[in-house]
N, CA, C and O atoms as a Tinker XYZ file with bonds, in Angstrom:
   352  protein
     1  N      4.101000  -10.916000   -1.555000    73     2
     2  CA     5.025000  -10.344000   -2.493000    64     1     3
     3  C      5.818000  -11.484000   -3.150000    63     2     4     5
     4  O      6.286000  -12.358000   -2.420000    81     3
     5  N      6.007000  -11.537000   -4.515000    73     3     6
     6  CA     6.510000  -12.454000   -4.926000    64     5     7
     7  C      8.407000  -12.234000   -5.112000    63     6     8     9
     8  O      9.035000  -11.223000   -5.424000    81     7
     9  N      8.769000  -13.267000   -4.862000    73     7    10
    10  CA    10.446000  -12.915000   -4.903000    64     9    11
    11  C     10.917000  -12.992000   -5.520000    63    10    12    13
    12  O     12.044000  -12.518000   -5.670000    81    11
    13  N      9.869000  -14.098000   -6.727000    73    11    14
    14  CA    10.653000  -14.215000   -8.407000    64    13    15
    15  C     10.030000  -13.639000   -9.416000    63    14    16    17
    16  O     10.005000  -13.963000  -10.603000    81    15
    17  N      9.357000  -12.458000   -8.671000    73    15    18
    18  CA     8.803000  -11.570000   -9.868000    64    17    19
    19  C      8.552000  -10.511000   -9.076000    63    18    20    21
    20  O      9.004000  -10.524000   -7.931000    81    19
    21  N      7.676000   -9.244000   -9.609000    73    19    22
    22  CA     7.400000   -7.861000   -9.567000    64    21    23
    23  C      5.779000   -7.944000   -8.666000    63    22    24    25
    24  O      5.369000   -6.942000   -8.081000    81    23
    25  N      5.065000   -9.120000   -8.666000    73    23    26
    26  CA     4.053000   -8.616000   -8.288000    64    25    27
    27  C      3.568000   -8.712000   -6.542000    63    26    28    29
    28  O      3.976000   -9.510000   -5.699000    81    27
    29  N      2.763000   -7.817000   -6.419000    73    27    30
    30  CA     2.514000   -7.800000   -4.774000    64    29    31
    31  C      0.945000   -8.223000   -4.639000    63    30    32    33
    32  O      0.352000   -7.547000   -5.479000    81    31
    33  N      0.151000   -8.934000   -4.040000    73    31    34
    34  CA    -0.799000   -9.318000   -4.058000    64    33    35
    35  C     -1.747000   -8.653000   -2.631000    63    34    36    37
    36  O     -1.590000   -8.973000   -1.453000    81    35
    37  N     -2.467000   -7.928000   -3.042000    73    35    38
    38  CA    -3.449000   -7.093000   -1.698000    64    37    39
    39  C     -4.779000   -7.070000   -1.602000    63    38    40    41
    40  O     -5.502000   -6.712000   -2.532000    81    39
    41  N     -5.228000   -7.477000   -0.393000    73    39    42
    42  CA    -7.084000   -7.376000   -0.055000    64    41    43
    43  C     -7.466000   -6.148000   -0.273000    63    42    44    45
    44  O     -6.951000   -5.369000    0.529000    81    43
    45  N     -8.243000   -5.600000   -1.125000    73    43    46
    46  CA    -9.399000   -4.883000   -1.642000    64    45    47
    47  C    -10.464000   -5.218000   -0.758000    63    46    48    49
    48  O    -11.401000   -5.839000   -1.260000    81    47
    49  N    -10.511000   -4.962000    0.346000    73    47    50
    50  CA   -11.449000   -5.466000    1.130000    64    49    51
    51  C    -12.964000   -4.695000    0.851000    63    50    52    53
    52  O    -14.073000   -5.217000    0.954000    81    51
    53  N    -12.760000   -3.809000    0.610000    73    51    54
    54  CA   -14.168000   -2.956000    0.682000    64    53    55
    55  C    -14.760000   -3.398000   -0.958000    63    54    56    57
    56  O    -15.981000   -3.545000   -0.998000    81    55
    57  N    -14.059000   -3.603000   -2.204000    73    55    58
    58  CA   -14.881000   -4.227000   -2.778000    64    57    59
    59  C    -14.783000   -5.811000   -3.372000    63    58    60    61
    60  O    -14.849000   -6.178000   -4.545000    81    59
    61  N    -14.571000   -6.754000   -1.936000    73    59    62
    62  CA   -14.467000   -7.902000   -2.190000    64    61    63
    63  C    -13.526000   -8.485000   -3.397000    63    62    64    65
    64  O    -13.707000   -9.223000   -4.365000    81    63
    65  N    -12.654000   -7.915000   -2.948000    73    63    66
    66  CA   -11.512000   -8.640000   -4.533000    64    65    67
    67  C     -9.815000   -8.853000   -3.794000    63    66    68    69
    68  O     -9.512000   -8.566000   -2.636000    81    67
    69  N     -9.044000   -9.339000   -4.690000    73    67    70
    70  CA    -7.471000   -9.341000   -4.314000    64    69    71
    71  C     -7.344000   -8.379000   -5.575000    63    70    72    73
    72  O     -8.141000   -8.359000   -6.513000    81    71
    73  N     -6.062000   -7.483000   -5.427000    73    71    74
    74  CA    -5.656000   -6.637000   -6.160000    64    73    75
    75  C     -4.132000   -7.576000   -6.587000    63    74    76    77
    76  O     -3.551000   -8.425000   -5.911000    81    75
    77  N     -3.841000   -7.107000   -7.780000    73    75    78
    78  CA    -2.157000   -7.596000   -8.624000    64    77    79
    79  C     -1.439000   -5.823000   -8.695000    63    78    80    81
    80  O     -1.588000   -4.873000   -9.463000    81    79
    81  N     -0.662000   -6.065000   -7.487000    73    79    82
    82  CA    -0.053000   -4.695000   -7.784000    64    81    83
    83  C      1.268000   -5.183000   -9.008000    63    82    84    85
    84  O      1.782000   -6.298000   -8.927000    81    83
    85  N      1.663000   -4.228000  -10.038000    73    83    86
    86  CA     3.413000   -4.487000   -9.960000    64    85    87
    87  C      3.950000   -3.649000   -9.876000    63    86    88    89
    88  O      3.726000   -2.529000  -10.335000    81    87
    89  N      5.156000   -4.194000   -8.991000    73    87    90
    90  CA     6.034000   -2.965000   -7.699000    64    89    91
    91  C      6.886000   -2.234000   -8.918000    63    90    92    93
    92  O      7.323000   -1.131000   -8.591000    81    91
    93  N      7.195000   -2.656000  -10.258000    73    91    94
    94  CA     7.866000   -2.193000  -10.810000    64    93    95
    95  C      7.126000   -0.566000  -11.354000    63    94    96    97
    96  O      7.401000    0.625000  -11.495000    81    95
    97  N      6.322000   -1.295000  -11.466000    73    95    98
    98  CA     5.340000    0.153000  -12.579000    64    97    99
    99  C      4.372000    0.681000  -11.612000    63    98   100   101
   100  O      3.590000    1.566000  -11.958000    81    99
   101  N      4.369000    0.016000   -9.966000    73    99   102
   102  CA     3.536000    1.058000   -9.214000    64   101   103
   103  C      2.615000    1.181000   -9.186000    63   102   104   105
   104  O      2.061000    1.886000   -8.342000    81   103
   105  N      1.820000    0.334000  -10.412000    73   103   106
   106  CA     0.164000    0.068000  -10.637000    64   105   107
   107  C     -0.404000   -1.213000  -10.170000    63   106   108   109
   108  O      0.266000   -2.198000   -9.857000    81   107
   109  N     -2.175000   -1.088000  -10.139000    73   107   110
   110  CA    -2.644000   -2.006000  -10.526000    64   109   111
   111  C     -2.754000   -2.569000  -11.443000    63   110   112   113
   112  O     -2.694000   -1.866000  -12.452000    81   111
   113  N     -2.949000   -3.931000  -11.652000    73   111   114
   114  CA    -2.242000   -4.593000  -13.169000    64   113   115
   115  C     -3.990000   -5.566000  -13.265000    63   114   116   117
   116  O     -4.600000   -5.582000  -14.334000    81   115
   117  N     -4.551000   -6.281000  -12.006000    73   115   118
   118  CA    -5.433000   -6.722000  -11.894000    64   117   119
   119  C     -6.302000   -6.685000  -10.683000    63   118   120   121
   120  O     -5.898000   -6.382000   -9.560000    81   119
   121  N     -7.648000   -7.049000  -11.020000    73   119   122
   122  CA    -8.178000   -7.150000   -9.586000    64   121   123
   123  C     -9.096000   -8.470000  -10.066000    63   122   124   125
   124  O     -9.567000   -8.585000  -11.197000    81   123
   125  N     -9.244000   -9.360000   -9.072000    73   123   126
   126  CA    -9.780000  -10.527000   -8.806000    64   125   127
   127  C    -11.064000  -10.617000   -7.506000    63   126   128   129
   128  O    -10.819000  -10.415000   -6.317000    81   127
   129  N    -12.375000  -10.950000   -8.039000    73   127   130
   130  CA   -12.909000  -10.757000   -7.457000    64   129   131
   131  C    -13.272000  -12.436000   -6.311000    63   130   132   133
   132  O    -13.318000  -13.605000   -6.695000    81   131
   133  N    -13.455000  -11.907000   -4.986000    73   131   134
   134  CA   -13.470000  -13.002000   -4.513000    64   133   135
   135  C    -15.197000  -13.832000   -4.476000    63   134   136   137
   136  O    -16.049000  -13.107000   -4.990000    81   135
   137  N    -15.587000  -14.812000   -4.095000    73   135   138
   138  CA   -16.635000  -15.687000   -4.432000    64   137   139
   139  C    -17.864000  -14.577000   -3.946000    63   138   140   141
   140  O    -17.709000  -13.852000   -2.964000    81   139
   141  N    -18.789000  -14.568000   -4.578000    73   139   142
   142  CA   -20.328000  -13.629000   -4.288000    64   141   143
   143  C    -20.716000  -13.840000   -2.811000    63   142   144   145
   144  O    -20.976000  -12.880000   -2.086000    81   143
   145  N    -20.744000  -14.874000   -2.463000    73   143   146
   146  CA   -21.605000  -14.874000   -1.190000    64   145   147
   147  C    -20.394000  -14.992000    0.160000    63   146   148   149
   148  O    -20.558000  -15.553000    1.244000    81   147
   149  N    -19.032000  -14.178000   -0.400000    73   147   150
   150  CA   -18.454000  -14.391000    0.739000    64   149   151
   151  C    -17.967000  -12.228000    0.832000    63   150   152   153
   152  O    -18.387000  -11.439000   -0.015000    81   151
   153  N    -17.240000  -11.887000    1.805000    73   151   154
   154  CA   -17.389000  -10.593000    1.886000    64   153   155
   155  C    -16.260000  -10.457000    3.003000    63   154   156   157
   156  O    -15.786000  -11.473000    3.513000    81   155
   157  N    -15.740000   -8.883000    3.460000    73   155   158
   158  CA   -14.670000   -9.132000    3.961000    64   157   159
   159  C    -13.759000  -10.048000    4.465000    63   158   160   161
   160  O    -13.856000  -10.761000    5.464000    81   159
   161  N    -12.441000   -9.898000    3.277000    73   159   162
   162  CA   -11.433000  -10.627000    2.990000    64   161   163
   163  C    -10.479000  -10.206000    4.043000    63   162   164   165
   164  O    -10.399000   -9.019000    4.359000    81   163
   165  N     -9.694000  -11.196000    4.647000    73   163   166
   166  CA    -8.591000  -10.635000    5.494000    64   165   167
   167  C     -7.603000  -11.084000    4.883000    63   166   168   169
   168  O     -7.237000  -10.819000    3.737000    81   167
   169  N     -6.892000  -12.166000    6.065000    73   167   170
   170  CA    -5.689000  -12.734000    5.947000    64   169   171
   171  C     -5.667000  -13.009000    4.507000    63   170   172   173
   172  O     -6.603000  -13.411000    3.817000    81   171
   173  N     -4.166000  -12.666000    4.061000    73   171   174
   174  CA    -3.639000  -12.890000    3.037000    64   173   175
   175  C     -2.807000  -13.940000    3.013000    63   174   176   177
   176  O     -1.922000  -13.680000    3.828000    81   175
   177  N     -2.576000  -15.160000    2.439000    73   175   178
   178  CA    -1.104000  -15.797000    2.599000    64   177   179
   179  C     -0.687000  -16.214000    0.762000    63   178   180   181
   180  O     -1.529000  -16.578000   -0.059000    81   179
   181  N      0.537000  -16.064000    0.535000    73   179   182
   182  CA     1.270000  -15.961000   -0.954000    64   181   183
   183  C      2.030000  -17.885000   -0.563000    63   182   184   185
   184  O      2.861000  -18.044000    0.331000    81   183
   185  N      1.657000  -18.733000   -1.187000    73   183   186
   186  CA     2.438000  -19.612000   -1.538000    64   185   187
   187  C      2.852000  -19.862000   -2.798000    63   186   188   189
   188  O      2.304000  -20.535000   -3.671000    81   187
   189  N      3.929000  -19.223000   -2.819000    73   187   190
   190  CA     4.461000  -19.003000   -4.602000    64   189   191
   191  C      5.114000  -20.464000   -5.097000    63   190   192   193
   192  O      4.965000  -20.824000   -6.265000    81   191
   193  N      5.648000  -21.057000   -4.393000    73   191   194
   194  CA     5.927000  -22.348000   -4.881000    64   193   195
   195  C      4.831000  -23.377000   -5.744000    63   194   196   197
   196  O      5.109000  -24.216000   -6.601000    81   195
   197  N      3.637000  -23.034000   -5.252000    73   195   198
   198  CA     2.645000  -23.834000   -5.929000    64   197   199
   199  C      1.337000  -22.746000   -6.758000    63   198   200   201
   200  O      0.423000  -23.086000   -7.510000    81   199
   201  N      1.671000  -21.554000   -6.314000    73   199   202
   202  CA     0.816000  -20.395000   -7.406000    64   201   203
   203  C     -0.225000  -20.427000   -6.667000    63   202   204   205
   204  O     -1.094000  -20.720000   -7.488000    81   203
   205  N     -0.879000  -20.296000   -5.386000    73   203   206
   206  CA    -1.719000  -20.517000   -4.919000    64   205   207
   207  C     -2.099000  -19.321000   -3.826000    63   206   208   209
   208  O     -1.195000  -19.342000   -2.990000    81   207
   209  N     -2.708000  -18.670000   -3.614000    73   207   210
   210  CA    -3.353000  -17.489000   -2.644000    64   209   211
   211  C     -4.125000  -17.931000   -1.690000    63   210   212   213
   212  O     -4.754000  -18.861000   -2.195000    81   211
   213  N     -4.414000  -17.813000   -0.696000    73   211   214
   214  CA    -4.534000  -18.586000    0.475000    64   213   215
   215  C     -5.989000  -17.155000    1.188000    63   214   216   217
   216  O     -5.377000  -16.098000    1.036000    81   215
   217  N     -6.575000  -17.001000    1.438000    73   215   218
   218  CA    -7.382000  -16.223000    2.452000    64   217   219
   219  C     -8.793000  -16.516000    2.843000    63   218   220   221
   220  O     -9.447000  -17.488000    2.464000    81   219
   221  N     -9.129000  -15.703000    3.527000    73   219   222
   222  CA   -10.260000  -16.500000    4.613000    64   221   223
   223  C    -11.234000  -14.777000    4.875000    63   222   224   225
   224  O    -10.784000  -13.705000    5.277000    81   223
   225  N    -12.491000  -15.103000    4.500000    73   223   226
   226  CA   -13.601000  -14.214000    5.091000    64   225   227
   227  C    -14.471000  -14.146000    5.704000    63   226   228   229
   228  O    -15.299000  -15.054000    5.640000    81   227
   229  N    -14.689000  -12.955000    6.640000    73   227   230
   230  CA   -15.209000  -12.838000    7.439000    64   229   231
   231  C    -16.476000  -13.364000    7.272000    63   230   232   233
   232  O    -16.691000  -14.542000    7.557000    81   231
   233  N    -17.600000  -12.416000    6.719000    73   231   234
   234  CA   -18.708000  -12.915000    6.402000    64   233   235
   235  C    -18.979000  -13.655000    5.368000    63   234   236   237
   236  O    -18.752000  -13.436000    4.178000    81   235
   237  N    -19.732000  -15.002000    6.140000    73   235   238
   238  CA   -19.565000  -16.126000    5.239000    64   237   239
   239  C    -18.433000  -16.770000    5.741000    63   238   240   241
   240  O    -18.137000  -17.604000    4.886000    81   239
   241  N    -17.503000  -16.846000    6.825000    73   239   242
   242  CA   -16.447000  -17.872000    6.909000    64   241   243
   243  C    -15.770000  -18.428000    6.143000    63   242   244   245
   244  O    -15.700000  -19.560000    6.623000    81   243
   245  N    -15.120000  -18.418000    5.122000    73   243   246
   246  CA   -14.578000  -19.535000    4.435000    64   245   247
   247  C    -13.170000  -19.313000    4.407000    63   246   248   249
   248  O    -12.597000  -18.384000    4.977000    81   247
   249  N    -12.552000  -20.352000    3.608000    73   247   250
   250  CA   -10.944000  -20.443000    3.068000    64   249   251
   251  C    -11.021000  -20.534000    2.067000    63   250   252   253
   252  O    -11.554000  -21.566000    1.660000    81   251
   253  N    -10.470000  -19.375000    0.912000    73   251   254
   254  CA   -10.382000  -19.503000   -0.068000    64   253   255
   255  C     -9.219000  -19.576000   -0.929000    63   254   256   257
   256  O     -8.253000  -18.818000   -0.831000    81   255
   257  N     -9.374000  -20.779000   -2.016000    73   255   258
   258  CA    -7.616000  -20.715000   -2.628000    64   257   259
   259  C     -7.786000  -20.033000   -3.933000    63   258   260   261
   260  O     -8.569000  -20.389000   -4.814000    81   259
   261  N     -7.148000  -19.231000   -3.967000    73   259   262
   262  CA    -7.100000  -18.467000   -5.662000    64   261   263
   263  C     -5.868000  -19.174000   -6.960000    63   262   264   265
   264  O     -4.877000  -19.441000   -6.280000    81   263
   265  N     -5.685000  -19.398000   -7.832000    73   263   266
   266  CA    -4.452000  -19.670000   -8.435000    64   265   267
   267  C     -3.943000  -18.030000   -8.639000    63   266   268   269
   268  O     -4.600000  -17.137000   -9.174000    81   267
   269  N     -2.671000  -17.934000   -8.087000    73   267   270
   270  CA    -1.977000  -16.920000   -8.389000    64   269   271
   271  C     -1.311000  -16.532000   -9.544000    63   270   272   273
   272  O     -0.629000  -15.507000   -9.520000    81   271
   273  N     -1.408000  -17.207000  -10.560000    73   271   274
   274  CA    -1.441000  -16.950000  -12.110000    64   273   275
   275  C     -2.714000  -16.482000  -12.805000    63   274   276   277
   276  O     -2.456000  -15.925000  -13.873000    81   275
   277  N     -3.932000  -16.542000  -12.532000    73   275   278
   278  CA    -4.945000  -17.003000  -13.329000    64   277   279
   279  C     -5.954000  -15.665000  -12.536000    63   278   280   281
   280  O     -6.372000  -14.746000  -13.240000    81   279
   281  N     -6.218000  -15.707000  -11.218000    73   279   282
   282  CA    -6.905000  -15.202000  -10.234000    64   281   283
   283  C     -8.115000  -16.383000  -10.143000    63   282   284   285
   284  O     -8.977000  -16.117000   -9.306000    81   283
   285  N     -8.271000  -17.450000  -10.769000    73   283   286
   286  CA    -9.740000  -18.438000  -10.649000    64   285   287
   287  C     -9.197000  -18.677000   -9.503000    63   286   288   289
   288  O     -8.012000  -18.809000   -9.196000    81   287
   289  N    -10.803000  -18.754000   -8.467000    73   287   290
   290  CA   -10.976000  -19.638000   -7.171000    64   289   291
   291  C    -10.855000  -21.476000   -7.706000    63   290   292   293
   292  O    -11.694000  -21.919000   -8.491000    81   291
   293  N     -9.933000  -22.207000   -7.259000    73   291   294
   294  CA    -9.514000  -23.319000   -7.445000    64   293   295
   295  C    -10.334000  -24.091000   -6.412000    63   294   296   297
   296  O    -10.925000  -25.013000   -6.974000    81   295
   297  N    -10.637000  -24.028000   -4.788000    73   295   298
   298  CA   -11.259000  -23.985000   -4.565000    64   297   299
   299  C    -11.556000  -23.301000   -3.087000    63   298   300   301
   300  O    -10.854000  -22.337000   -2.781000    81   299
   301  N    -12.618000  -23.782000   -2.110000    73   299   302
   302  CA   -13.353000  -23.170000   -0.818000    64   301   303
   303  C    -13.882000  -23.931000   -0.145000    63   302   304   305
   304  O    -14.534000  -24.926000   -0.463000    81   303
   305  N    -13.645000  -23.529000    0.824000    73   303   306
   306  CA   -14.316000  -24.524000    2.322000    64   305   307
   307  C    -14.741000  -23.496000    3.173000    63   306   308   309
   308  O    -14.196000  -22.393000    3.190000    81   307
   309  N    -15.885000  -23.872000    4.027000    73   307   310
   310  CA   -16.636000  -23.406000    4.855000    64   309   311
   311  C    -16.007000  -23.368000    6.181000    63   310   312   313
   312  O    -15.731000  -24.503000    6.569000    81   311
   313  N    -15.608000  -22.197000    7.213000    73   311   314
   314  CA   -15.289000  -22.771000    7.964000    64   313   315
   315  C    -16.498000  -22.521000    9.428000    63   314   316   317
   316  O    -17.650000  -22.093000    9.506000    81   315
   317  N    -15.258000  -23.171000   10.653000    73   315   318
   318  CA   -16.734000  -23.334000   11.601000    64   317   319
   319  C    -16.821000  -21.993000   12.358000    63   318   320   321
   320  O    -15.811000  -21.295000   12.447000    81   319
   321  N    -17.957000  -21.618000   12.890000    73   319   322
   322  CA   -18.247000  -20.622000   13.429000    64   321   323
   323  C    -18.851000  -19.532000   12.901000    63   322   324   325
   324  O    -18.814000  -18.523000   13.604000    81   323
   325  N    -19.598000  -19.433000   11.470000    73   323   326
   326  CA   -20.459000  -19.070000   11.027000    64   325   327
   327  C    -21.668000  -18.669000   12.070000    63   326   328   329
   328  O    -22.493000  -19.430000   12.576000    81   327
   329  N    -21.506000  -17.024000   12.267000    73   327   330
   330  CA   -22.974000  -16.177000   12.911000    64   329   331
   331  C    -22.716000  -16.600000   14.653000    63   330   332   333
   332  O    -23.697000  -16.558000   15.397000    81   331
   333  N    -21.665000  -16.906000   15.083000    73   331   334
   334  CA   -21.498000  -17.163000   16.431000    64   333   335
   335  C    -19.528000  -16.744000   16.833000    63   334   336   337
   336  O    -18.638000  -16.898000   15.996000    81   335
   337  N    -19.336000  -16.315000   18.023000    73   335   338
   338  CA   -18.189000  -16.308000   18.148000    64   337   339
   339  C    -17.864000  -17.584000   19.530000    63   338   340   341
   340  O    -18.619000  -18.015000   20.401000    81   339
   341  N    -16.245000  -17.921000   19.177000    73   339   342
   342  CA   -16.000000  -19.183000   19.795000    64   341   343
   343  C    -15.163000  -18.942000   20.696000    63   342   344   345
   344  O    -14.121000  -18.444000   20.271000    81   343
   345  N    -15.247000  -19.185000   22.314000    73   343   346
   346  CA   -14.309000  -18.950000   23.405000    64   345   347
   347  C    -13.332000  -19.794000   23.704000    63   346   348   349
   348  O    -13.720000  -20.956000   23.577000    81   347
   349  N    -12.394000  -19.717000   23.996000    73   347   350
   350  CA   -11.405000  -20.604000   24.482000    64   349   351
   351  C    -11.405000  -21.087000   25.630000    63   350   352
   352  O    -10.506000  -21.853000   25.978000    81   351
């Protein structure tokens, strides 16, 4: 949620995108789709200081940064544990 503006930013998980709510008008304003070969989106994180969207998916592993002005993927990294789970 942004603190110097109206908009709320949410995983669309089922069709791979971030949604642009604004809290003012109660709507969707945008939807941003996240990279093709990646697929349920979770964690969300808002770093508004630098305009940047932060989340990570399941299938396909990755970290993805969105610009939070724009919705373009800026960029993505692979992470580890792709098709295996990791014990502590």
């Amino acid at each position: 949620m942004e603190k110097g503006g109206s908009r709320l930013f949410v995983n669309i998980t089922a069709e791979n995108a971030v949604g642009v709510m604004d809290r003012n008008q109660l709507a969707l304003t945008a939807k941003w789709p996240i990279p093709g070969d990646t697929q349920q989106n979770l964690p969300l994180f808002f770093d508004e200081p630098d305009h940047r969207l932060l989340l990570t998916t399941r299938k396909m592993p990755k970290l993805i940064v969105i610009d939070s002005d724009t919705g373009k993927v800026t960029a993505q990294r692979a992470l580890p544990g792709h098709g295996r789970r990791h014990r502590l």
